[in-house]
N, CA and C atoms as a LAMMPS dump frame, in Angstrom:
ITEM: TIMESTEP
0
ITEM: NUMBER OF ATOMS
252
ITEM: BOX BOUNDS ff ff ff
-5.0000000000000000e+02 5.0000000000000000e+02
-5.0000000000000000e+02 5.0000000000000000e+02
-5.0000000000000000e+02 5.0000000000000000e+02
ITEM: ATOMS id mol type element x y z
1 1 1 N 11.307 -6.621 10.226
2 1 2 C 10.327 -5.629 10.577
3 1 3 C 10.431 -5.374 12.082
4 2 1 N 10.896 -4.05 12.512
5 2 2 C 10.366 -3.77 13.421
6 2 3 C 9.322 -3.891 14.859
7 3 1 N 8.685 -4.162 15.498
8 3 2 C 8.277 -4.352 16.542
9 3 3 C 8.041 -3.286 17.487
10 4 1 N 6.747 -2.354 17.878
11 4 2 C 6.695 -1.655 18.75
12 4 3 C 5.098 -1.704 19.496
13 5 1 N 5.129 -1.122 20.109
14 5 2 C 4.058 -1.036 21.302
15 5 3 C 2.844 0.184 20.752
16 6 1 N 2.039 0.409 20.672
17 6 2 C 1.023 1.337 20.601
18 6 3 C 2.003 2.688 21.419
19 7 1 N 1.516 2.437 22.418
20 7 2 C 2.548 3.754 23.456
21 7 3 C 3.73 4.534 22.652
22 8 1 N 4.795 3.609 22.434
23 8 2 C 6.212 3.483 22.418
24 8 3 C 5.747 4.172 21.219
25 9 1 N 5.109 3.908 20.022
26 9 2 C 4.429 4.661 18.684
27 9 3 C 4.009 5.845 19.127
28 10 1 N 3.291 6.435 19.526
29 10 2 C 2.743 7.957 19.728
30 10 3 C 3.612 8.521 20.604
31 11 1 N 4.864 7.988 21.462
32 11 2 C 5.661 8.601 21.95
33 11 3 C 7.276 9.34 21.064
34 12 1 N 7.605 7.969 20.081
35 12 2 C 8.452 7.884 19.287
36 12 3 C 7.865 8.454 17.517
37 13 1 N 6.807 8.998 17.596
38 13 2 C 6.106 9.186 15.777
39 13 3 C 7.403 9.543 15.291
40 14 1 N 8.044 10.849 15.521
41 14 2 C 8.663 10.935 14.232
42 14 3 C 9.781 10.143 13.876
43 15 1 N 10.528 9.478 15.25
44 15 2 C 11.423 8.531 14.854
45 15 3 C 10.749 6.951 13.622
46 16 1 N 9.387 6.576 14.403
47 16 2 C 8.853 5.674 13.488
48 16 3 C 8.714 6.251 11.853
49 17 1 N 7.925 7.133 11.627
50 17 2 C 7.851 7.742 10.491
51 17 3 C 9.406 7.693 9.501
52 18 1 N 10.75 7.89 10.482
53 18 2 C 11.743 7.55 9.844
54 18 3 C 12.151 6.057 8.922
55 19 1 N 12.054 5.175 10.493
56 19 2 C 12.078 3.859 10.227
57 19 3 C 11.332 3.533 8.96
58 20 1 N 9.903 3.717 8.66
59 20 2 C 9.04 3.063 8.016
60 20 3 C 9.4 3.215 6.282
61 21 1 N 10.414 4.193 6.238
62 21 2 C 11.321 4.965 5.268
63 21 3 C 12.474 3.561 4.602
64 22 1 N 12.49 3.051 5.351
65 22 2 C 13.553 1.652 5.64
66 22 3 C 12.986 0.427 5.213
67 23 1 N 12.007 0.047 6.079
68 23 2 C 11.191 -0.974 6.275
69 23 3 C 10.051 -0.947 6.982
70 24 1 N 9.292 -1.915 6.688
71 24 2 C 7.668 -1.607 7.622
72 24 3 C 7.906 -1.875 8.791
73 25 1 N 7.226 -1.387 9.84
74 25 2 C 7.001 -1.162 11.781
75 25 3 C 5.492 -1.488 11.639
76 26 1 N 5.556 -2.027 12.556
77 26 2 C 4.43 -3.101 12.879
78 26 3 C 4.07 -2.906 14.446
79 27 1 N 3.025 -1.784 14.411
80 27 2 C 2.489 -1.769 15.798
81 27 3 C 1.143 -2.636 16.614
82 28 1 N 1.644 -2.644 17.639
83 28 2 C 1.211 -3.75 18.595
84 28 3 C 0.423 -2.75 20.091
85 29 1 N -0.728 -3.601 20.375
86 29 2 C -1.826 -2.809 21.224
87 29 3 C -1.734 -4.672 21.89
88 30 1 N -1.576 -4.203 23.561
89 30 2 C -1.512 -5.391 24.402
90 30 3 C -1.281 -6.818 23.831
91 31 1 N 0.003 -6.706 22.701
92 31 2 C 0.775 -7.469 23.042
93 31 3 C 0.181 -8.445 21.069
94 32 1 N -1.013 -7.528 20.681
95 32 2 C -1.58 -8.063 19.351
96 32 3 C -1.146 -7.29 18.205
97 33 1 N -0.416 -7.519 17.07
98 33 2 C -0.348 -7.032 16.295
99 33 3 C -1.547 -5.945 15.418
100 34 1 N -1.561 -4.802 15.205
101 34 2 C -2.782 -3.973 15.084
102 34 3 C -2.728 -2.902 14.226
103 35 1 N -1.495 -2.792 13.674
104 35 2 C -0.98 -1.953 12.606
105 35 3 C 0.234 -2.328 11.862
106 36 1 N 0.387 -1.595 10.546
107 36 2 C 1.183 -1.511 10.157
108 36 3 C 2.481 -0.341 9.248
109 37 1 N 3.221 0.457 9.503
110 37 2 C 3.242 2.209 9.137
111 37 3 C 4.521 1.657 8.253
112 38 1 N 4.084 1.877 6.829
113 38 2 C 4.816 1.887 5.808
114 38 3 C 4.801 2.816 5.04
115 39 1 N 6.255 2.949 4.367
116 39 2 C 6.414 4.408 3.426
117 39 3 C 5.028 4.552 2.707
118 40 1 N 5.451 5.87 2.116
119 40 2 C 4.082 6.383 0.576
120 40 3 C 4.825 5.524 -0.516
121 41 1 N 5.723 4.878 -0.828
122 41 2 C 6.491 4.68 -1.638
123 41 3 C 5.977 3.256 -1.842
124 42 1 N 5.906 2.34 -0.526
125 42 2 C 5.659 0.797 -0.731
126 42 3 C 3.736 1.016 -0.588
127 43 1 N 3.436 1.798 -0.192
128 43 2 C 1.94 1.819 -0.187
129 43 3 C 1.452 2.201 -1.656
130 44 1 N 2.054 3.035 -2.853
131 44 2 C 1.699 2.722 -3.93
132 44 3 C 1.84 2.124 -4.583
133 45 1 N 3.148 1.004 -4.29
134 45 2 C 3.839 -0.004 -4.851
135 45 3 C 2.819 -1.145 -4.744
136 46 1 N 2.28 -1.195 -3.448
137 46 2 C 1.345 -2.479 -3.318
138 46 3 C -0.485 -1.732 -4.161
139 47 1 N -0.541 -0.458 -3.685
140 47 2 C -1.951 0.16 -4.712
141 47 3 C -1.747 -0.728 -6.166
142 48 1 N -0.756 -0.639 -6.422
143 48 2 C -0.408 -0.78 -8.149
144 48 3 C -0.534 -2.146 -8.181
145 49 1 N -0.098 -3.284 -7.5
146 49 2 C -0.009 -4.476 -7.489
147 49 3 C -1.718 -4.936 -7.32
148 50 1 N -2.231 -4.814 -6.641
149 50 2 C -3.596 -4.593 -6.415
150 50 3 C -4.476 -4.347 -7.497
151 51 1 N -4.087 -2.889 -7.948
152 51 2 C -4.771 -2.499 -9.362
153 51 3 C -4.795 -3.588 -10.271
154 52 1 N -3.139 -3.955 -10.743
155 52 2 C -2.972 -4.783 -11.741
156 52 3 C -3.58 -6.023 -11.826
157 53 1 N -3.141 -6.689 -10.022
158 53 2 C -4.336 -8.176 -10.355
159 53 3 C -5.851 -7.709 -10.119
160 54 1 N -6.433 -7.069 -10.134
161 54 2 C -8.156 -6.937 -10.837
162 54 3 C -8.148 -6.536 -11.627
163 55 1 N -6.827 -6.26 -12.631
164 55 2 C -7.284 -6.045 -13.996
165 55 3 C -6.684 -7.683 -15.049
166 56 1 N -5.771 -8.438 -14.291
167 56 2 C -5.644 -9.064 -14.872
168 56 3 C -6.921 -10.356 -14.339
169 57 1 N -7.67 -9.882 -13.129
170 57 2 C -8.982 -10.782 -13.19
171 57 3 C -10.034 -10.659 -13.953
172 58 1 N -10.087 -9.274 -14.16
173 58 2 C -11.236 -9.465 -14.987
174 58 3 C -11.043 -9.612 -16.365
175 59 1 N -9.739 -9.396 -16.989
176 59 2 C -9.266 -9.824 -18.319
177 59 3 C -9.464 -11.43 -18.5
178 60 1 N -9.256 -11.941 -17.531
179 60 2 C -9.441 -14.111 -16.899
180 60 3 C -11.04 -13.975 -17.038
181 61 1 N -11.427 -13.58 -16.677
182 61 2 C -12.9 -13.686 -16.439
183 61 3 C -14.167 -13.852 -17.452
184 62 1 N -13.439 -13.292 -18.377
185 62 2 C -14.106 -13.1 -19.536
186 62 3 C -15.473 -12.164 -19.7
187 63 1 N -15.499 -11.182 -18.775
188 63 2 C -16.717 -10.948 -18.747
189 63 3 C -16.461 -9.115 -18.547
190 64 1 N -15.274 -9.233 -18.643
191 64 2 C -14.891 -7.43 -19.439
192 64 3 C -15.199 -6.713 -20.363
193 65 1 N -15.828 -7.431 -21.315
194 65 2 C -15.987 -6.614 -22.507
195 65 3 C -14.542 -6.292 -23.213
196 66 1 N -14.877 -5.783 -23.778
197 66 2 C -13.651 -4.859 -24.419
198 66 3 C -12.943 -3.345 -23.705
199 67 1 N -11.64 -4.084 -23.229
200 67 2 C -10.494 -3.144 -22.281
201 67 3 C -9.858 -1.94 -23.27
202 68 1 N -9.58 -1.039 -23.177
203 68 2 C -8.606 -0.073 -23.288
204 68 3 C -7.247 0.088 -22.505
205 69 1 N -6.393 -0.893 -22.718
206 69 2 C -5.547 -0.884 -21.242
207 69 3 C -4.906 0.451 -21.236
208 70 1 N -4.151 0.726 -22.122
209 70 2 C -3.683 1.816 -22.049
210 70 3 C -4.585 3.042 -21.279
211 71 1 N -5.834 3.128 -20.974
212 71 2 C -6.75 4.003 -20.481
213 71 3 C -6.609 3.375 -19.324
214 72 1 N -6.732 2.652 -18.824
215 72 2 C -6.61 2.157 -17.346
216 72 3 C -5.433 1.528 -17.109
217 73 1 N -4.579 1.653 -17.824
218 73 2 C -3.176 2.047 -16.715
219 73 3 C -2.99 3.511 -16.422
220 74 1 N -3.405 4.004 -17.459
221 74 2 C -3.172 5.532 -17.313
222 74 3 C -4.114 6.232 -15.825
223 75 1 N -5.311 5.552 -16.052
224 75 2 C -6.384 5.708 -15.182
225 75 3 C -6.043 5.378 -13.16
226 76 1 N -5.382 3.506 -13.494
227 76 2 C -4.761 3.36 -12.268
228 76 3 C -3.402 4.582 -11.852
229 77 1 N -2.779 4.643 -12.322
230 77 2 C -1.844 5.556 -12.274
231 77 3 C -2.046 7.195 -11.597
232 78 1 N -3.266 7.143 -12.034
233 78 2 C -3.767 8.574 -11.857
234 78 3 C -4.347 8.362 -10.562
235 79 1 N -5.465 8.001 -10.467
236 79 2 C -6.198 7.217 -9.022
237 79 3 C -4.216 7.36 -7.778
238 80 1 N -3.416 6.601 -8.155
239 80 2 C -2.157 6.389 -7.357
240 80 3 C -1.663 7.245 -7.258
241 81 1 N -1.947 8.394 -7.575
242 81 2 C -0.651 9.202 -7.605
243 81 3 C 0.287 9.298 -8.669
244 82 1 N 0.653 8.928 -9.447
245 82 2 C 1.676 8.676 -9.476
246 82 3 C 2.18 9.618 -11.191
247 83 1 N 0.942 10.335 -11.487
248 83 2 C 0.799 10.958 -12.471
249 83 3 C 0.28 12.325 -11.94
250 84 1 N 0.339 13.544 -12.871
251 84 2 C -0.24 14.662 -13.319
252 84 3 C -1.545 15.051 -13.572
């Protein structure tokens, strides 16, 4: 990962915006890590990962009731993007 400065970021955007295409850039404000600019691609990748474990918590939990998964994958999916 990358390494840049707050500054060096609003000076360089569209080159970062490239990079982040690659791998995540990890911006830094006096010297503290304070961001992080990753594709749309790994940001729904991790939405979805997210989605899935609170659905596989509350399936553990026992206190779901009765799921429709197929409706809420369809549902997460939709929420993501990643559907019509």
């Amino acid at each position: 990962m990358e390494h840049v400065s707050s500054t060096d970021a609003q000076t360089r955007f569209g080159d970062m915006l490239l990079k982040s295409q690659r791998e995540p850039v990890s911006v830094t404000k006096n010297g503290k890590p304070v961001a992080v600019l990753i594709s749309e691609h790994d940001y729904r990748e991790l939405k979805i990962q997210a989605l899935r474990a609170a659905i596989i918590e509350g399936e553990e939990s026992g206190d779901a009731g009765e799921l429709d998964m197929d409706k809420i994958i369809a549902e997460a999916k939709k929420e993501a993007g990643l559907t019509e």
